[in-house]
Structures are given as structure tokens and as C-alpha cells.
ZAGU-302529 format. One record per residue (C-alpha): residue number from 1; z, x, y. Coordinates in Angstrom, 3 decimals. Layout:
  nr        z        x        y
 NUM        Z        X        Y
...
END
This chain:
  nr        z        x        y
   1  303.673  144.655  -73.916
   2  303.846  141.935  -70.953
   3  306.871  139.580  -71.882
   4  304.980  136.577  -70.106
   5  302.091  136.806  -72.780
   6  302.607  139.277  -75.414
   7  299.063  140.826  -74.421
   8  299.215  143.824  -72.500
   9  297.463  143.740  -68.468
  10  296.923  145.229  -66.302
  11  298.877  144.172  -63.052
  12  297.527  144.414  -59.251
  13  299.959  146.514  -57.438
  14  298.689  144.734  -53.971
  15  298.989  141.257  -53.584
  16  296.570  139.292  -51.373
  17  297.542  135.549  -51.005
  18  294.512  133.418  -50.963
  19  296.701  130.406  -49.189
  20  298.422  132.278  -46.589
  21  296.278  135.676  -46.066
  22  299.908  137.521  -45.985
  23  299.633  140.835  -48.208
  24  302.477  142.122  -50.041
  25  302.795  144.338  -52.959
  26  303.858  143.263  -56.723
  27  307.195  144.811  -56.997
  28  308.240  142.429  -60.411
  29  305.495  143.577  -62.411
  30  304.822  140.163  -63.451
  31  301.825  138.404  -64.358
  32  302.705  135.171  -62.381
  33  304.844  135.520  -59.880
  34  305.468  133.417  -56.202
  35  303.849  134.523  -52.814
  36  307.023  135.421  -50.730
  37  305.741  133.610  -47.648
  38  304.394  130.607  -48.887
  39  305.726  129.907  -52.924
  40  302.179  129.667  -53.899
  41  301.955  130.694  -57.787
  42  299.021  133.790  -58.070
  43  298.209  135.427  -60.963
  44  298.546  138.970  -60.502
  45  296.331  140.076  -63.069
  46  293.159  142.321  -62.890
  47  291.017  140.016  -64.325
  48  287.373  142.215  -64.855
  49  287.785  142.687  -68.581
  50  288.731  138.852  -69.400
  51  285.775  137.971  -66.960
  52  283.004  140.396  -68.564
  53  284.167  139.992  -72.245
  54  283.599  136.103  -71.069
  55  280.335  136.579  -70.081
  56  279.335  138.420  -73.119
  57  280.702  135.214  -75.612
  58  278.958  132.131  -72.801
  59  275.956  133.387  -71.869
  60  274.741  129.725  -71.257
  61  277.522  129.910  -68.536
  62  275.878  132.490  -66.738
  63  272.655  130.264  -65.636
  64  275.137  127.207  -64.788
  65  276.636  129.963  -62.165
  66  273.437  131.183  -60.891
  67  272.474  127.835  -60.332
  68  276.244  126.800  -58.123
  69  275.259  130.006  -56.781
  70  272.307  129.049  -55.153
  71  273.431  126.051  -54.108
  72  276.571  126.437  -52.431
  73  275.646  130.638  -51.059
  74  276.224  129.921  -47.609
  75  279.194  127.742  -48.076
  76  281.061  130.270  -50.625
  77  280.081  133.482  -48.235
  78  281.583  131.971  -45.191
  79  285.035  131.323  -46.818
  80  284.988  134.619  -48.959
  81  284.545  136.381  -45.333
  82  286.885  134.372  -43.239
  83  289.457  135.032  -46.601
  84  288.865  139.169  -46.419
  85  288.846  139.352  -42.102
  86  292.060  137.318  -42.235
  87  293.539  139.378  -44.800
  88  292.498  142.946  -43.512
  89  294.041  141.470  -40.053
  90  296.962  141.355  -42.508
  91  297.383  144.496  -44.124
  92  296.497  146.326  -40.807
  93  299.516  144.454  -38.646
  94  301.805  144.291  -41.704
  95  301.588  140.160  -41.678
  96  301.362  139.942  -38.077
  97  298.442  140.041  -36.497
  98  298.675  140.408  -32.795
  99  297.005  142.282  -30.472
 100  298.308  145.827  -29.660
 101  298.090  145.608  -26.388
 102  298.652  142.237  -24.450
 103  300.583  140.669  -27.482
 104  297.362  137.792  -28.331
 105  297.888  135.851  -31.526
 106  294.501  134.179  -31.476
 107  292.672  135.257  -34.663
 108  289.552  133.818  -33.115
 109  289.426  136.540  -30.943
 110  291.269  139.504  -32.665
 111  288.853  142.546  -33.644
 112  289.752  145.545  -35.865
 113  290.276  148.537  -33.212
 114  289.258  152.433  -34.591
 115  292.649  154.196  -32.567
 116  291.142  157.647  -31.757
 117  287.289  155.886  -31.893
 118  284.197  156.954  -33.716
 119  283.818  153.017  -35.295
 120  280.107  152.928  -34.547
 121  279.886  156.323  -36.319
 122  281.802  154.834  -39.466
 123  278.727  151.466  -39.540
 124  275.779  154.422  -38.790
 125  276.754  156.485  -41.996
 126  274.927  153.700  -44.873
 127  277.801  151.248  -44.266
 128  277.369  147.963  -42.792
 129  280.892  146.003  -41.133
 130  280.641  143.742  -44.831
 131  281.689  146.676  -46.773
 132  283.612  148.444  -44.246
 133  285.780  145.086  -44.520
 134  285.576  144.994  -48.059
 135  286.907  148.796  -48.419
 136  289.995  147.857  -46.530
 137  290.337  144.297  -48.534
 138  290.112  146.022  -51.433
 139  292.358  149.342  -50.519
 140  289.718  151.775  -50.648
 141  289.850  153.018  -46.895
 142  293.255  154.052  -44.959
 143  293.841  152.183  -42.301
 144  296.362  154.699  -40.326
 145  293.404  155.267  -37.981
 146  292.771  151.389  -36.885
 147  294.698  148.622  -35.499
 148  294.117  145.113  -33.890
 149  292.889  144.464  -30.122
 150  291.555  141.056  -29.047
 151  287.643  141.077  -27.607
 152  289.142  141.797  -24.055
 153  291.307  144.871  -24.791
 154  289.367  146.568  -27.323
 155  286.338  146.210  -24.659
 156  289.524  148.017  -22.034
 157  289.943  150.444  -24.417
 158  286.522  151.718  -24.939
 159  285.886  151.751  -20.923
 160  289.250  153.980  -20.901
 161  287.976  156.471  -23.559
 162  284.912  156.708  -21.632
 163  285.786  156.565  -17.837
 164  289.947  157.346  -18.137
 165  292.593  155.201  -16.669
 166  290.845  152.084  -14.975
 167  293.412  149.796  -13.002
 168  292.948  146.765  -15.160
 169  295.347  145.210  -17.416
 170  295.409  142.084  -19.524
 171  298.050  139.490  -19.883
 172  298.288  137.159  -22.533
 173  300.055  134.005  -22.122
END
């Protein structure tokens, strides 16, 4: 038994703020607890059972959301997928995204980085970048193996895993 309710649920272990992007995990065990780095409330609940066992008592809901759907697609995708990038940039820095290399804090041009390579090969096997992103959003891939470059030094770092040492570097101001 939860003490917050007196119904029992189930509790996300990792916490994904939707106001700040940081990631953090739910040490309390409480249903409602505070973001650490911005005191915005989130509900740390796992909420597919409430949301399918709603479905199945307002199924006159379900055309009202098919029709939002359609209407506001484009608008909903873009923020869902600006949400997830900025919060796998998250939970690959540890809360601080930066470049690895020069030290860039732009998140315009940040890009997730494969360490040892092979990232082409990871899209080529029946996964696109969407659920690439989503597997790391959602904790289903590892990400010991990646890290964050901007645009300029992940393009340096493939030209050095392909040619060797080239004498360029990048400075970030």
C-alpha cells in the first residue's frame, strides 16, 4: 500500500522532468514528489493501466482524441521530439550537456556521438534515429557507448577514425 493514496502503483524508478529536461531517479518512492532542479510537482506514477482501463469505460473519448490528433499532429510531434532529444542529451551528460570535446553548451548544435563508432550500423539494422531516441528516453538502450559532440567535433571525430590524427582542433568560446 502507497501512503499518498491507499491504492497500490506502481512507481517510475527514472524521473524525466518535462519542465527542465534534467533526469534523476525516484529515490522517495513517492507518488508526487518535487523535481530537484526546478520544484516542479510530477507524478511519478506508471500510468498505462489507469490510461487503458480509461479507455475501456469512455470510448466516446477515444474519437474526441483522434480528432485533437489530427489536428494538432505536427504541433504535438515537434514538442514530444524536442522533449525526448533534450532529455536523452540529459541522461547521456548526467544534466549537463556539453560537448566532449571543445566544452559547447549550444543544444542547437549538440549531436549524440557513438564513442568507438558503428552509429550508421545501429539506424541500418530496422531502426530509424526516432526509436533509437526513444530507446534511450525510455531506458531501453545503454548509453556507456555514446556521448555528446557538437556538429563540428563529431564531424573531427569521424575524419580521425578514418584518416588518424588530423592537425585540427576546435575551440569554443
Amino acid at each position: 500500500m502507497n501512503n499518498n493514496t491507499g491504492t497500490k502503483a506502481t512507481l517510475k524508478k527514472r524521473i524525466a522532468c518535462k519542465g527542465c529536461h534534467k533526469v534523476f531517479n525516484n529515490k522517495e518512492k513517492k507518488i508526487n514528489i518535487n523535481c530537484p532542479y526546478c520544484d516542479k510537482s510530477i507524478d511519478a506514477r506508471i500510468r498505462t493501466g489507469y490510461a487503458r482501463e480509461y479507455a475501456r469505460k469512455h470510448p466516446d473519448r477515444k474519437i474526441g482524441m483522434i480528432k485533437y490528433d489530427n489536428k494538432y499532429k505536427k504541433e504535438r510531434g515537434k514538442v514530444s521530439r524536442d522533449r525526448v532529444r533534450k532529455t536523452n542529451f540529459n541522461i547521456i551528460s548526467n544534466n549537463n550537456p556539453v560537448c566532449a570535446n571543445c566544452g559547447c553548451d549550444d543544444i542547437r548544435l549538440l549531436e549524440i556521438n557513438h564513442i568507438n563508432g558503428g552509429g550508421n550500423k545501429e539506424l541500418l539494422k530496422g531502426k530509424g534515429s526516432n526509436s533509437f531516441a526513444w530507446d534511450i528516453y525510455m531506458g531501453r538502450r545503454k548509453t556507456d557507448d555514446l556521448n555528446l559532440l557538437c556538429r563540428p567535433c563529431n564531424a573531427l571525430d569521424h575524419l580521425e577514425r578514418i584518416f588518424g590524427e588530423i592537425p585540427i582542433r576546435i575551440l569554443w568560446r
